[in-house]
N, C-alpha and C positions, 0 to 999 in steps of 0.2 A: 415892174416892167411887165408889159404884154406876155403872156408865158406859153402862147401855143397862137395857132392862126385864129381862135373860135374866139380872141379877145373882141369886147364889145361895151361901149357904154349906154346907154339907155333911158328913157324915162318913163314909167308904166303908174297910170292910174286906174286904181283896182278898188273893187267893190268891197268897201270895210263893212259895213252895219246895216247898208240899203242896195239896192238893186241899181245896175249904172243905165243911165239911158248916154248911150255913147255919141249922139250929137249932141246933148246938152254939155258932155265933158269937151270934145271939140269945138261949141258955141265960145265957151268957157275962157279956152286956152287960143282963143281966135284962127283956128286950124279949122275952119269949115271951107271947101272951097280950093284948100291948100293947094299949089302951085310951088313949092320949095324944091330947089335944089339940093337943100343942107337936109329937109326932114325927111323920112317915112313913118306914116303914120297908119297903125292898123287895128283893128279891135279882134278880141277873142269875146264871141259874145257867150258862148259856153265858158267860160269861167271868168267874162265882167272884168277882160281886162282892156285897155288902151294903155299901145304903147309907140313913145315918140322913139324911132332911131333916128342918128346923126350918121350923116352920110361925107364923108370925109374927101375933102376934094386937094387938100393938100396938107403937108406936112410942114411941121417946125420950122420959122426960117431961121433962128438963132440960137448959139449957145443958149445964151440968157432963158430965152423960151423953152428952151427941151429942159433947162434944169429948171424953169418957174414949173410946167403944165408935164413933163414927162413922154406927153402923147398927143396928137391934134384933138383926140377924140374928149378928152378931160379940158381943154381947151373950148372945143367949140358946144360941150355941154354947159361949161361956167356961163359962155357968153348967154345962148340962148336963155339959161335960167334965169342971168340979170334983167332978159325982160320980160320975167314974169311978176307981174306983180303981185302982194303977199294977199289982195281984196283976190284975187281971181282962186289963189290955192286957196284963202279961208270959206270961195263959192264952194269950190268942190268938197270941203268937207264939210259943208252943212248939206251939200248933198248925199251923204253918208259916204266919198270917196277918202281913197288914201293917197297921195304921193312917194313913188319911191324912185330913187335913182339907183340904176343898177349897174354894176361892174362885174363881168364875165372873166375867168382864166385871167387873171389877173394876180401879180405879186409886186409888192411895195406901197409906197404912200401917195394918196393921195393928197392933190394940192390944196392948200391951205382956200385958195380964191370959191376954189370949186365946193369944199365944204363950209365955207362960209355961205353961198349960196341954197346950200341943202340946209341949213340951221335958219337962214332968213324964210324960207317959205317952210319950216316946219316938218320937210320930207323924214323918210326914213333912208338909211342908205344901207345895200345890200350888196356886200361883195363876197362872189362865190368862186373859190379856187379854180375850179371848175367848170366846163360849158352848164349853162341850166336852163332848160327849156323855157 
């Protein structure tokens, strides 16, 4: 469960091996141009990162639902990732990038859907008890 207000899910593509040029990672991820209601997207070019937040427009409508996903946010990250496809993560890492999905202030399990999707594209997943910058 969310354990304080600073919970957050995320998707951050970071500079593993090479240097990021951060519209080829948005070229990539088809986020050039982006107009989303669901995404923000932003880069740290002093530390080579991009990263996608989900911007949450509504919550759980069912039992069923809060006990599959827990949170809209583990939810509407599963979705997104299902359309990524594994040719676009396997671009970014012969561009020297990394995939990682992150979970902030956060206790308990995540969903089976949503790490399925983190093991399909390869990511790393990253959950910090705590807020982290």
């Amino acid at each position: 469960m969310p354990s304080g207000s600073s919970f957050e899910v995320y998707v951050r593509v970071v500079a593993d091996h090479l240097d990021q040029n951060p519209l080829r990672v948005r070229e990539i991820l088809g986020l050039v141009d982006i107009e989303n209601s669901l995404l923000e997207v932003s880069t740290d070019e002093n530390r080579e990162i991009t990263t996608i937040r989900f911007k949450i427009q509504r919550n759980l409508a069912t039992p069923e639902d809060i006990k599959t996903w827990q949170t809209p946010e583990f939810k509407q990250a599963a979705e997104w990732l299902g359309h990524v496809m594994s040719q676009q993560a396997d671009d970014l890492r012969r561009l020297g990038q990394r995939l990682d999905l992150c979970v902030s202030d956060y206790w308990g399990y995540i969903p089976a859907q949503l790490t399925a999707e983190i093991a399909r594209l390869g990511m790393h997943l990253w959950v910090f008890p705590h807020e982290h910058p």
